[in-house]
C-alpha positions as CSV (number, residue, x, y, z in Angstrom):
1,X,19.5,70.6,-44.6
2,X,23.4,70.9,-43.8
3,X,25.0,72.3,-46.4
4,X,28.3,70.5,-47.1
5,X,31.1,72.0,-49.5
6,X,33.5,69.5,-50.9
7,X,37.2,71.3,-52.0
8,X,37.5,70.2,-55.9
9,X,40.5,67.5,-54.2
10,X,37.1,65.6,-52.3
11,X,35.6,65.4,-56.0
12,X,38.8,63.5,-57.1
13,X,39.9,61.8,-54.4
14,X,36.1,59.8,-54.5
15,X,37.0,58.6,-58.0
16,X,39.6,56.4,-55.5
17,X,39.3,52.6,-55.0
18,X,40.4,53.5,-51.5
19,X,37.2,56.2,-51.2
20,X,34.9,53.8,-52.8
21,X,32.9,52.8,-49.7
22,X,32.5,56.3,-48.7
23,X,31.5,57.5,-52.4
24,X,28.9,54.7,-52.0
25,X,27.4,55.8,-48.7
26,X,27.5,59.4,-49.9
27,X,25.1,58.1,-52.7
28,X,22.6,56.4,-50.3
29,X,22.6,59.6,-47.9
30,X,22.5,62.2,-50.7
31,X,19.0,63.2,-50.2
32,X,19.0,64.3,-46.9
33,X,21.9,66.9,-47.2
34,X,23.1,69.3,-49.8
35,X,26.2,69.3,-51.8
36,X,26.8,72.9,-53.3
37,X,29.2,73.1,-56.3
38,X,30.5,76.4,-57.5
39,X,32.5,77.8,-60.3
40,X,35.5,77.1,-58.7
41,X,34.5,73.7,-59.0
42,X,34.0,74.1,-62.6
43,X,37.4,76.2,-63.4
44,X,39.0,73.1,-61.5
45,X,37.4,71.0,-64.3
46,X,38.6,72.7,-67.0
47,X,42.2,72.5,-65.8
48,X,41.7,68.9,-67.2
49,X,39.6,69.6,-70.3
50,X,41.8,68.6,-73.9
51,X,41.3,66.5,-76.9
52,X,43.8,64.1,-75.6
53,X,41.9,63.7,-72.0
54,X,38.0,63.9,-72.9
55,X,37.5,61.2,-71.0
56,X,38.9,62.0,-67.5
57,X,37.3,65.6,-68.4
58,X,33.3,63.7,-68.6
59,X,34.3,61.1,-65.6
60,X,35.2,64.2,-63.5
61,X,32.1,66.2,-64.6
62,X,30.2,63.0,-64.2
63,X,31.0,62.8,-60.2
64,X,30.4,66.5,-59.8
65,X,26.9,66.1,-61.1
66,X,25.8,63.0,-59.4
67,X,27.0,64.7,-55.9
68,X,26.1,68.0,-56.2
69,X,23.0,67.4,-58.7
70,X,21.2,70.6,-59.6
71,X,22.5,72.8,-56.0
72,X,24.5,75.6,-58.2
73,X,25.7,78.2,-55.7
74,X,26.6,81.7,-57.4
75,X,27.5,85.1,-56.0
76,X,24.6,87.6,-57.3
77,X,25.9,91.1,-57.1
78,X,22.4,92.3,-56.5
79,X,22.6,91.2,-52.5
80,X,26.1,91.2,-52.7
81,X,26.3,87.3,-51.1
82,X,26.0,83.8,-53.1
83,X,22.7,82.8,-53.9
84,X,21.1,79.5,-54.5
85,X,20.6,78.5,-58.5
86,X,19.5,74.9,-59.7
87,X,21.4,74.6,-62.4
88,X,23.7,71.2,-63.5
89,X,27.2,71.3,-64.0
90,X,26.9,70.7,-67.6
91,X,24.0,73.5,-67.7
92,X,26.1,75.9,-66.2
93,X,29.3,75.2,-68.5
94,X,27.0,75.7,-71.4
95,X,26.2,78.8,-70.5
96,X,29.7,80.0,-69.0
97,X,31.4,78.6,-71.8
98,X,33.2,81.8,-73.1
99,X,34.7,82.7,-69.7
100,X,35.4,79.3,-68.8
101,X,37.3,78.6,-71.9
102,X,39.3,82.2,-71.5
103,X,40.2,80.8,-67.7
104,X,41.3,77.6,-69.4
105,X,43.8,79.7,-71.8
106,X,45.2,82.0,-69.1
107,X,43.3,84.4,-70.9
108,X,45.5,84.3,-74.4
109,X,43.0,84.7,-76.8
110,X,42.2,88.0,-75.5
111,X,43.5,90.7,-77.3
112,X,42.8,93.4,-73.9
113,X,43.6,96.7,-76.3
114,X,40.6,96.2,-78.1
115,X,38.6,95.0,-75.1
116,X,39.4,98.4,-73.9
117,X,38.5,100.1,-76.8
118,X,34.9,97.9,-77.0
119,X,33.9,99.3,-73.6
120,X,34.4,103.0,-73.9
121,X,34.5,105.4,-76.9
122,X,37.3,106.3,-79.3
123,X,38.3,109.7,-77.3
124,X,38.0,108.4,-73.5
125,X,40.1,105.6,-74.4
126,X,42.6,108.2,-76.1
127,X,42.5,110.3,-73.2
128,X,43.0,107.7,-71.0
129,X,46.0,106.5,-73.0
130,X,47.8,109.8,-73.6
131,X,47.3,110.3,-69.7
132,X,49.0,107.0,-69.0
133,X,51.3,108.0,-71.5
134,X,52.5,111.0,-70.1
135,X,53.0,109.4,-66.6
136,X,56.9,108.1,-66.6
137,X,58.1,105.6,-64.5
138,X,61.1,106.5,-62.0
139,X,62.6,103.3,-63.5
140,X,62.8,102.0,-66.5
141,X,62.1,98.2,-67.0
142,X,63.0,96.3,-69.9
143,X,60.8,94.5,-72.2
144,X,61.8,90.9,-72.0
145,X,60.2,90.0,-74.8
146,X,61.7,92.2,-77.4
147,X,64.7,93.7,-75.3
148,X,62.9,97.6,-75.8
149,X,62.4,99.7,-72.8
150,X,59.2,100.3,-70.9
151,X,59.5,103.9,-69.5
152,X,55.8,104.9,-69.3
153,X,52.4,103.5,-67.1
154,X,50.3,103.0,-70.5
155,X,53.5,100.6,-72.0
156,X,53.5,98.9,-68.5
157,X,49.5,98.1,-68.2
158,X,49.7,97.0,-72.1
159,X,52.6,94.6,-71.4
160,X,51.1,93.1,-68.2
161,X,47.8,92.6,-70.1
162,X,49.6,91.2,-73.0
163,X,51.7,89.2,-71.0
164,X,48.7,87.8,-68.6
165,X,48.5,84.3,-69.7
166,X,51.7,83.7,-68.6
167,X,51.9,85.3,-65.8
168,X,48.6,83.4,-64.2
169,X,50.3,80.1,-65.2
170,X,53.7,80.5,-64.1
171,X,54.0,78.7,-61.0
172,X,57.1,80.5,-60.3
173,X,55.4,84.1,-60.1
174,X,54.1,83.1,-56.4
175,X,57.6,82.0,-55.5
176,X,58.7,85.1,-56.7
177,X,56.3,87.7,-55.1
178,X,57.2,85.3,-51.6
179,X,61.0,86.4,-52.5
180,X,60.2,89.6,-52.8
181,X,58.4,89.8,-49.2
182,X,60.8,88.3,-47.8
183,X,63.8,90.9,-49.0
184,X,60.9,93.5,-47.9
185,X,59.8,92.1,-44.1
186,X,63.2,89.5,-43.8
187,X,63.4,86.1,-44.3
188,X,62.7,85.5,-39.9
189,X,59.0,87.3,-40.5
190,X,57.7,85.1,-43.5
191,X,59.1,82.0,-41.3
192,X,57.6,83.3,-38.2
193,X,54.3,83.7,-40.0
194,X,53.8,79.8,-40.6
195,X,53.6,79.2,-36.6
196,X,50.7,81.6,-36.4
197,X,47.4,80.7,-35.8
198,X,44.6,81.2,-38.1
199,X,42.8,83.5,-35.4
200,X,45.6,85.5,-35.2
201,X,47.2,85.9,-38.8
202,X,45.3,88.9,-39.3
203,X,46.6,90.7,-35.9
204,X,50.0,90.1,-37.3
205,X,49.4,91.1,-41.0
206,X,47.9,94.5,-39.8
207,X,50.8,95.7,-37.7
208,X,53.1,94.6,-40.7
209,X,50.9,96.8,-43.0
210,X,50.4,99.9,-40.5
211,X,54.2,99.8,-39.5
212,X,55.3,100.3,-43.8
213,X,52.1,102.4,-44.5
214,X,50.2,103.9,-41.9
215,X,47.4,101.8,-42.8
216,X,46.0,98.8,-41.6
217,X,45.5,96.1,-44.0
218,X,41.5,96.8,-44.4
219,X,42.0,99.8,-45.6
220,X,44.7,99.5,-47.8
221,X,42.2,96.5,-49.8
222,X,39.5,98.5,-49.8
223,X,41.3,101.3,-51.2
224,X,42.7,99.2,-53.7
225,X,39.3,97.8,-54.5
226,X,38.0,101.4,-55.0
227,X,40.3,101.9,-57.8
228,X,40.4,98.9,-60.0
229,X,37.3,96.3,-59.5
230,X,34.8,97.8,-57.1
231,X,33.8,97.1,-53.0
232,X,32.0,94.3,-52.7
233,X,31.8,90.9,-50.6
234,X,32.9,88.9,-53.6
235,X,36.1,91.2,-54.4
236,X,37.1,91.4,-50.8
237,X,37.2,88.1,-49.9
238,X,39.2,87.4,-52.5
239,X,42.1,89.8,-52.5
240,X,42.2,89.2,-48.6
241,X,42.5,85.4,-49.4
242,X,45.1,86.4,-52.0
243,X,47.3,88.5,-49.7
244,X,47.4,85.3,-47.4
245,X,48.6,83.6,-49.8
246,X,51.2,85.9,-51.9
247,X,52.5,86.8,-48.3
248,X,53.7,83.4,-47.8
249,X,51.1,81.9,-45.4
250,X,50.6,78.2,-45.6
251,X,52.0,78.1,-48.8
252,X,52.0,75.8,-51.8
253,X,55.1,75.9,-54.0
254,X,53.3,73.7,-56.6
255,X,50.3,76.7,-56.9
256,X,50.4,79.2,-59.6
257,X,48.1,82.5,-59.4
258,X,45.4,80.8,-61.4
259,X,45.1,77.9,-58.6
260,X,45.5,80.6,-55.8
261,X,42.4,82.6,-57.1
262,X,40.4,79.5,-57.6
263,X,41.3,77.9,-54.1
264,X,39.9,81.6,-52.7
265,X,36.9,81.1,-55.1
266,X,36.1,77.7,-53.2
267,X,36.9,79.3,-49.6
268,X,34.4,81.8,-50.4
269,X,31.8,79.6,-50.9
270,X,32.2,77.7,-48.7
271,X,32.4,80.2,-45.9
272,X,28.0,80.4,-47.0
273,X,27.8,76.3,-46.2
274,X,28.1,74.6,-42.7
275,X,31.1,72.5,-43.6
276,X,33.9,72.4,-45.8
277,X,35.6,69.1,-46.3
278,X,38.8,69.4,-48.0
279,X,41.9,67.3,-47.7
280,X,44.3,70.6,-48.9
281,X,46.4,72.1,-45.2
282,X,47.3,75.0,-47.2
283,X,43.8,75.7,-48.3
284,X,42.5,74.7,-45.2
285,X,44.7,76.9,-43.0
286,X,44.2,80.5,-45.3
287,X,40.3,79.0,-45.3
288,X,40.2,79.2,-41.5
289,X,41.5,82.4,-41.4
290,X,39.1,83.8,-43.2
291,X,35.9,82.1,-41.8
292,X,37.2,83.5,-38.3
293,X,37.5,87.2,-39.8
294,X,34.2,87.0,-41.1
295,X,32.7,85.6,-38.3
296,X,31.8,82.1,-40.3
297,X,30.7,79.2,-38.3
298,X,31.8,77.4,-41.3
299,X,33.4,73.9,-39.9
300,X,36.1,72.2,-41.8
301,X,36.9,68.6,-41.7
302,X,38.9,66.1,-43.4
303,X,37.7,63.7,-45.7
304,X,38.6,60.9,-43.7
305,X,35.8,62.9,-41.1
306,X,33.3,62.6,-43.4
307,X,31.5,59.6,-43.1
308,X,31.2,59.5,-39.5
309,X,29.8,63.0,-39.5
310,X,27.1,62.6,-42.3
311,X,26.1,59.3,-39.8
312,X,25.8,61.7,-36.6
313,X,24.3,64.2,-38.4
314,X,21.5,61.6,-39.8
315,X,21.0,60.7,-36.1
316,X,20.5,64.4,-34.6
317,X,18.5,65.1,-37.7
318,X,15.8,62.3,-37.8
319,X,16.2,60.2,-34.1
320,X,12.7,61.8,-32.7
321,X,14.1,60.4,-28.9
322,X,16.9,62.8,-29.4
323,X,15.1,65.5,-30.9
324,X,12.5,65.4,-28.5
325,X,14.6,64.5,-25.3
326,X,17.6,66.0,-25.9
327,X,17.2,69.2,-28.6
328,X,13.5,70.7,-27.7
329,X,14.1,70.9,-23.5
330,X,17.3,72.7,-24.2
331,X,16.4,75.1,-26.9
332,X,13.2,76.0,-26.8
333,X,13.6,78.1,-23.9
334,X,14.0,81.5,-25.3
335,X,16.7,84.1,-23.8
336,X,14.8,87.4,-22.8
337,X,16.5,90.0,-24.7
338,X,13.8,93.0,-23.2
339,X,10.7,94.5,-24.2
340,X,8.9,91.3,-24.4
341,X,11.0,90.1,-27.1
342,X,12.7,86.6,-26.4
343,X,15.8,85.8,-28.8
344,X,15.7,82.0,-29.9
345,X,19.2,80.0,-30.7
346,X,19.4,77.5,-33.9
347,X,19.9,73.9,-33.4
348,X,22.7,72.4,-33.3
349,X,21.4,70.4,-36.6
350,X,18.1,70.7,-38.6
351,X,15.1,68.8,-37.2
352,X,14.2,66.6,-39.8
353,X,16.6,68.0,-41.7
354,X,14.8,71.5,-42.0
355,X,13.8,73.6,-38.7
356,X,16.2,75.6,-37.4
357,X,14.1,76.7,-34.1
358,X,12.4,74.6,-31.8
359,X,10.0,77.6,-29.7
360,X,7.9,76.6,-27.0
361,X,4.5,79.0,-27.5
362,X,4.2,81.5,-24.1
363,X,0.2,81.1,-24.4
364,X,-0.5,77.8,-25.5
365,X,2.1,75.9,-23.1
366,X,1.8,72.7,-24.5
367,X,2.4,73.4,-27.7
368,X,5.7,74.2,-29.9
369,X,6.6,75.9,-33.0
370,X,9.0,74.5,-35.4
371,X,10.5,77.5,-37.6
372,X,13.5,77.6,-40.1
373,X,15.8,80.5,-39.5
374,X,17.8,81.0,-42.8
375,X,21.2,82.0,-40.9
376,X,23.7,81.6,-41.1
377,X,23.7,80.3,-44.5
378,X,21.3,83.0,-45.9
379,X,19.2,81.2,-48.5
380,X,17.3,77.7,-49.1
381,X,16.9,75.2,-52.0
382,X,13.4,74.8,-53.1
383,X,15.0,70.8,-53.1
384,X,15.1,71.0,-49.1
385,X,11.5,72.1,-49.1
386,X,10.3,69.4,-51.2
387,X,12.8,66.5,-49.4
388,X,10.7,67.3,-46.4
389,X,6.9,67.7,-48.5
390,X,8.0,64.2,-49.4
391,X,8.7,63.4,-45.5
392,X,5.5,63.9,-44.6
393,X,4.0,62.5,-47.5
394,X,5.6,59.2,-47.1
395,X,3.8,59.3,-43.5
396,X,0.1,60.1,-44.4
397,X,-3.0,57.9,-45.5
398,X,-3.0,57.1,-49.5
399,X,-6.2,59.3,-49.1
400,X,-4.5,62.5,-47.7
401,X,-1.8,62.7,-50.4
402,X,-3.7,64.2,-53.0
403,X,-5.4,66.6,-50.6
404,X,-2.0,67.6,-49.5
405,X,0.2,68.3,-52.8
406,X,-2.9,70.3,-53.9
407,X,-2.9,72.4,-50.4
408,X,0.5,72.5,-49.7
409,X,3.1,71.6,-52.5
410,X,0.8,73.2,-55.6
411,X,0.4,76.3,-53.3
412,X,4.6,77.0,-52.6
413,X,5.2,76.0,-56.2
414,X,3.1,79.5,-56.8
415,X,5.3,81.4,-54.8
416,X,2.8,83.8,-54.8
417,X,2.8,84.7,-50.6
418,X,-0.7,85.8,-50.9
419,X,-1.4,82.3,-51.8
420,X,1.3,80.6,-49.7
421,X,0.3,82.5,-46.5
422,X,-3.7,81.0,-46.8
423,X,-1.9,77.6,-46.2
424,X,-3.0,75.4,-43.3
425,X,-3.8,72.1,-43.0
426,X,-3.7,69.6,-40.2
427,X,-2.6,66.0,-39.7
428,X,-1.5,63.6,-37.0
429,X,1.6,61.6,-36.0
430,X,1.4,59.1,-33.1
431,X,0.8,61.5,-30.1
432,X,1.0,65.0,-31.9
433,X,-1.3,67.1,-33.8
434,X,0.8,68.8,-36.4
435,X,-0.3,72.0,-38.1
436,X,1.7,72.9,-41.0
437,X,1.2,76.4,-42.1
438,X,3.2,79.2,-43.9
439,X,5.7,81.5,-41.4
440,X,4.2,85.1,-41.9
441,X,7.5,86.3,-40.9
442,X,9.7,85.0,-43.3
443,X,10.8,87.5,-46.0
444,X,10.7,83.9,-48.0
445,X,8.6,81.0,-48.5
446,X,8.8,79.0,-46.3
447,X,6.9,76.1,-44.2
448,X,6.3,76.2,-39.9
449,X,4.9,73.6,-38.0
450,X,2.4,73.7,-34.9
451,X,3.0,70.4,-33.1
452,X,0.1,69.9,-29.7
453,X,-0.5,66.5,-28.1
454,X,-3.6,64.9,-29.6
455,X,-6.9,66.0,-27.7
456,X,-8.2,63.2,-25.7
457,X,-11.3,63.1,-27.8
458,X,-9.4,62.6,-30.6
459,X,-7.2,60.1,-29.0
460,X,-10.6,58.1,-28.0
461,X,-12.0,58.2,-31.2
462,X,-9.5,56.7,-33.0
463,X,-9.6,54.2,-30.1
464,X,-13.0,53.3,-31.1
465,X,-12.3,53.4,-34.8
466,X,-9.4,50.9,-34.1
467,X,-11.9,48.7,-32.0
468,X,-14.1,48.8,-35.2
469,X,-11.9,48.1,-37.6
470,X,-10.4,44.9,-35.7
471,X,-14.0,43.6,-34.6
472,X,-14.6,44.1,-38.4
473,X,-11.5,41.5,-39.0
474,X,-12.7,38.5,-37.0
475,X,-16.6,38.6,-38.8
């Protein structure tokens, strides 16, 4: 299925009178696409969430869960990439609920001294701090708070840290650190940066960085990485996003740090979905960026977009004169890549809302393989698998039902792929014969189709059967 991300401003903007005919189409079509949420969806929540607003804070969480339903999507530091979970909103703040209710504060209930000293024992954590101690700074700074100076690195990190809260929520902090870059590059360089084009932000952003540091802006994140939160996808993305952001690019004056880290929270996501609806230019602009760096074919549309591209979509999806005139003859034709091995491109939308491949079989030539190629998204919901079990279900005999939820559906819900792989079973759909099996080359479970034109035989018996059955009628 196309997976669509909706920017937490598409979840409120659908609470709108003026969105109510598209929030009521969305709810007929829902089935046949998939609506990820993620916990930046769920920090955007809680930016609502006190005693004085507990309604607003269940409408909102409402509308997330009727949307998205159970498609939780989570980075899993395992595979370093988000992964699929099916988990509710309201499951999923249950069980975040510490961290979600630190985010909430700024992170002022947390005393980080003792967090510190929780995670390490008594003499690291003095080494450490008689180290940072030691280490003067070539400027002293003072203490705003109590007027004392800071002269030392251990004094600095403990007033940061103590002072987090509000730093996160001061919305002047970003308009700050853009003051400061501009004094640093000139006030004609941040201006010049806002008529660049997402493609090329990144050009500009390393010749900046190389010209003040010998480095180019990779390797002056990843270094950073190194030393405070480790290399990973996750931590990249983020700081990159960040840097866009506190360098003044498509900026938001009414953003605070809290808000820019969430809005790079969403983009991440959202960069592992097909499309990104989101009505937010700023977000939209650092967003693109970012998909083009990674090489995401992420798409991004407004949400005034949205309704007439869930109704194409629905139409390249499930019209079978399309699919079969217009999709199959075009892509089904692999390119020859050497060595015997033919290199087959995706769709340009899942047929039937599933298969990814349409490849015409080299020894059998009239006959074509339906596959599902899990890029460039990566993963699958067990929900598309059973959306389309229920496809085919809705078009079999009452008497081949049974037979097939106890050879097909019962066997995946094993996911035992000694199991899964014995799974074959054939049935017939106007002119095809259509033999669903399991792909033996998918590292996951996951269903393939055979489809043949019906043997003549067949096609006459069920002539004859047809010819019974009526002469049957008119006794």
């Amino acid at each position: 299925m196309i997976k669509i991300y909706l920017d937490w401003n598409i979840i409120s903007y659908l609470k709108e009178e003026k969105y109510i005919d598209l929030r009521n189409y969305i709810e007929e079509v829902k089935e046949f696409f998939v609506f990820p949420y993620s916990r930046a969806h769920i920090q955007d929540l809680y930016q609502s969430k006190s005693p004085a607003n507990v309604i607003k804070f269940e409408q909102d969480l409402d509308t997330l869960t009727d949307i998205c339903q159970t498609h939780l999507l989570e980075y899993n530091d395992s595979i370093d990439s988000p992964y699929p979970y099916e988990c509710t909103p309201r499951q999923y703040i249950e069980r975040e609920s510490l961290t979600l209710q630190a985010y909430k504060s700024g992170y002022d209930s947390i005393i980080f001294t003792e967090l510190i000293k929780s995670v390490m024992d008594a003499t690291t954590f003095e080494s450490i701090r008689n180290f940072l101690s030691a280490t003067p700074l070539e400027t002293h700074i003072e203490n705003p708070n109590n007027g004392f100076l800071i002269c030392n690195l251990w004094d600095t990190i403990i007033f940061l840290l103590d002072n987090l809260s509000s730093i996160l929520k001061n919305k002047k902090l970003e308009v700050e650190i853009y003051k400061s870059m501009c004094k640093i590059e000139g006030e004609r360089s941040i201006q010049e940066m806002q008529n660049i084009d997402s493609s090329d932000i990144f050009d500009y952003l390393n010749e900046l960085c190389v010209s003040r540091t010998n480095k180019d802006l990779t390797d002056t994140i990843l270094a950073t990485l190194e030393k405070i939160n480790g290399i990973n996808s996750y931590n990249y993305f983020l700081a990159e996003y960040t840097t866009l952001a506190f360098c003044g690019y498509s900026r938001d004056k009414n953003r605070n740090i809290l808000n820019v880290m969430t809005d790079a929270l969403h983009a991440y996501y959202a960069m592992r979905c097909d499309v990104l609806v989101t009505k937010d230019d700023g977000m939209r602009k650092k967003a693109q960026a970012e998909f083009i760096r990674f090489n995401s074919p992420t798409k991004i549309i407004t949400i005034e977009e949205l309704r007439t591209f869930l109704e194409n979509e629905l139409y390249y999806q499930y019209n079978l004169d399309y699919i079969q005139y217009e999709v199959i003859p075009k892509y089904s034709k692999g390119e020859d890549r050497g060595g015997g091995k033919l290199a087959y491109k995706n769709v340009p939308s899942p047929i039937i809302g599933l298969f990814t491949n349409c490849i015409k079989i080299p020894k059998a030539p009239n006959a074509l393989a339906l596959k599902v190629n899990l890029d460039p998204n990566g993963y699958i919901y067990y929900t598309e698998l059973k959306h389309f079990f229920n496809l085919v279900m809705d078009n079999l005999p009452d008497k081949q039902r049974a037979n097939f939820q106890k050879e097909i559906v019962d066997k995946f819900l094993t996911r035992d792929k000694r199991i899964i792989l014995s799974i074959r079973i054939v049935f017939y759909f106007n002119k095809w014969q259509i033999n669903l099996i399991a792909d033996p080359e998918s590292d996951v479970p996951l269903p393939m189709l055979i489809i043949r034109k019906k043997r003549k035989i067949v096609v006459l018996l069920e002539k004859i059967i047809s010819i019974f059955h009526n002469l049957r009628g008119t006794e």
